[in-house]
C-alpha positions in Angstrom: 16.8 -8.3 -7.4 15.1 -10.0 -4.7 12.6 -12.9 -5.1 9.0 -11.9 -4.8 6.8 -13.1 -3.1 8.0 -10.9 0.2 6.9 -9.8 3.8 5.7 -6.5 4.1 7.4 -6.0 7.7 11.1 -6.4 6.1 10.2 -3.3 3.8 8.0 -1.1 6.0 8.4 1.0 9.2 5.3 -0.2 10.3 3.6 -2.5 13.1 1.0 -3.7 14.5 -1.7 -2.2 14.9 -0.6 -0.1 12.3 1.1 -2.5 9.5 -2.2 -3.8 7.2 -0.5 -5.0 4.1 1.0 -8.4 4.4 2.9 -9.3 1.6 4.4 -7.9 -2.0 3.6 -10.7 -4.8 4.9 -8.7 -8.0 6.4 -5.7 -9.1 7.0 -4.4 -12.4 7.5 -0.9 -13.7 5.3 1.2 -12.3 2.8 -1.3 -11.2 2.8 -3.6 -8.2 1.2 -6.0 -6.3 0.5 -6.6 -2.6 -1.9 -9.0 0.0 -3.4 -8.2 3.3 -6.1 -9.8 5.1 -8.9 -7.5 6.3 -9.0 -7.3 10.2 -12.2 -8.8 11.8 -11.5 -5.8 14.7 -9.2 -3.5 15.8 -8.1 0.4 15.0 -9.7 -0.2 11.4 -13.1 -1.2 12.4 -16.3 0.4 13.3 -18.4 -0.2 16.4 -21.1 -1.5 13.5 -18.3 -3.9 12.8 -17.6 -2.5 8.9 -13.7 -1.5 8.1 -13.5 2.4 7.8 -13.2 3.9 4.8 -9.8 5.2 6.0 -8.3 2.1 5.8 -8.6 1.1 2.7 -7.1 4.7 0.9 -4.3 3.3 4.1 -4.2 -0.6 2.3 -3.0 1.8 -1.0 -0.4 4.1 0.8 1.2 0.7 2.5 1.4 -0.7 -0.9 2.9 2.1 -2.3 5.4 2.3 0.3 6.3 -1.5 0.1 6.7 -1.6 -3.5 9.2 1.7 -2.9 10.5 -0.6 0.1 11.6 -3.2 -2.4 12.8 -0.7 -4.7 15.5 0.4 -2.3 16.3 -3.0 -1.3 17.0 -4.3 -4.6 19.1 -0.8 -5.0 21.1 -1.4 -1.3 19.5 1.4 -0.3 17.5 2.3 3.0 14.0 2.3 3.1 13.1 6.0 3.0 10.6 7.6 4.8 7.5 8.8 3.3 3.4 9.6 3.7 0.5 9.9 2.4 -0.6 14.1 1.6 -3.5 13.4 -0.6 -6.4 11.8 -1.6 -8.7 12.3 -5.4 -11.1 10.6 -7.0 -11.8 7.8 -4.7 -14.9 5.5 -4.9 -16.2 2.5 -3.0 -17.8 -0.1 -5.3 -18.2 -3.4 -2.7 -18.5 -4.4 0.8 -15.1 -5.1 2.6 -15.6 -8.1 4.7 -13.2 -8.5 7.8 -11.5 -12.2 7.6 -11.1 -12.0 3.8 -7.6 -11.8 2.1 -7.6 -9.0 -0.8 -5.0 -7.9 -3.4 -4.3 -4.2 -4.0 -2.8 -3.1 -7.2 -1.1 -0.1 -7.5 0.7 1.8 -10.7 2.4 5.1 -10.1 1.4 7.6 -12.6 3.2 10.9 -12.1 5.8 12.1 -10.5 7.7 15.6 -9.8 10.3 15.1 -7.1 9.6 13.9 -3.9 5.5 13.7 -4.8 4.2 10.6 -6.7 0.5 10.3 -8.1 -0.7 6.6 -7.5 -3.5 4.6 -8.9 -4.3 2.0 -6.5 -7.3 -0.7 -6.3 -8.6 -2.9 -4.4 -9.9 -6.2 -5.1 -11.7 -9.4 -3.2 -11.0 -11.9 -5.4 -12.2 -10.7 -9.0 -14.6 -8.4 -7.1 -13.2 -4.9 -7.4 -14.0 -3.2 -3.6 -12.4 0.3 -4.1 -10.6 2.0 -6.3 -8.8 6.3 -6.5 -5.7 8.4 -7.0 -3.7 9.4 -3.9 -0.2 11.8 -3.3 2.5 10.2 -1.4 5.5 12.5 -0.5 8.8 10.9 -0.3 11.9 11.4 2.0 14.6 11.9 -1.1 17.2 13.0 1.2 18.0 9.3 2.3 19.5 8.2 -0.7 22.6 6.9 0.7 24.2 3.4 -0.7 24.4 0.9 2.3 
C-alpha cells in the first residue's frame, strides 16, 4: 500500500493542458478523495472567464481514474486505460471560481465488467459546487502483474 497523499501525474496518462486533478488524499473502499486547483485560463475556461461545465463532470472522471491508478499501483499492476462513456443526473449548485483549490469525492456504486457507475462531487471548501453519476469504461485486458 502506498502512502497517501500522492501526485496525480504518477497515476494518470494525462498532461498538461489536459491533467486537472492534482493530487489523491484518501482512498478507502469504494470512496476516494482527490485535489485540484481550478485554472484561472486555459482549455477549461470560457471567453466570459467561467470554467465550462465540461470540466468539472472531467475533475470526476480524473478522480475516478486516479483512485483506479492507485489501485493498480498498490496491486503491481499497470495503470489501465479507461474513459468516460456517460454522464446522469448532474447538477451545478455554486459558482466555480478559477484560482481556488477544490476536493472531489467520488464513491463507485455499480459495476458490471469493464463499466463502473460513479458518484462524484465537488466541493470548495464546505461549499458543495457540483455534484452527478457518470460511466467510465475500463481497459480490463491490461491486467498483467509487473
Amino acid at each position: 500500500m502506498m502512502s497517501l497523499p500522492q501526485p496525480a501525474a504518477a497515476m494518470l496518462p494525462h498532461r498538461p493542458p489536459m491533467l486537472f486533478v492534482e493530487t489523491l488524499v484518501a482512498r478507502h473502499g469504494n470512496r476516494s478523495t482527490a485535489e485540484a486547483v481550478l485554472p484561472a485560463s486555459g482549455i477549461c475556461v470560457s471567453d466570459n472567464n467561467r470554467l465550462l461545465p465540461e470540466y468539472v463532470i472531467e475533475l470526476i472522471a480524473q478522480a475516478t481514474a486516479l483512485a483506479s491508478g492507485y489501485d493498480a499501483f498498490c496491486l503491481g499492476r499497470p495503470v489501465r486505460d479507461g474513459m468516460l462513456v456517460g454522464i446522469d443526473a448532474f447538477s451545478f449548485y455554486g459558482r466555480a471560481v478559477p484560482g481556488r483549490a477544490v476536493r472531489i469525492e467520488t464513491e463507485k456504486t455499480f459495476e458490471f465488467g469493464a463499466i463502473k457507475m460513479i458518484h462524484g462531487e465537488v466541493y470548495d471548501g464546505r461549499e458543495l459546487l457540483a455534484a452527478g453519476d457518470i460511466k467510465v469504461w475500463e481497459d480490463l485486458s491490461r491486467d498483467a502483474v509487473l
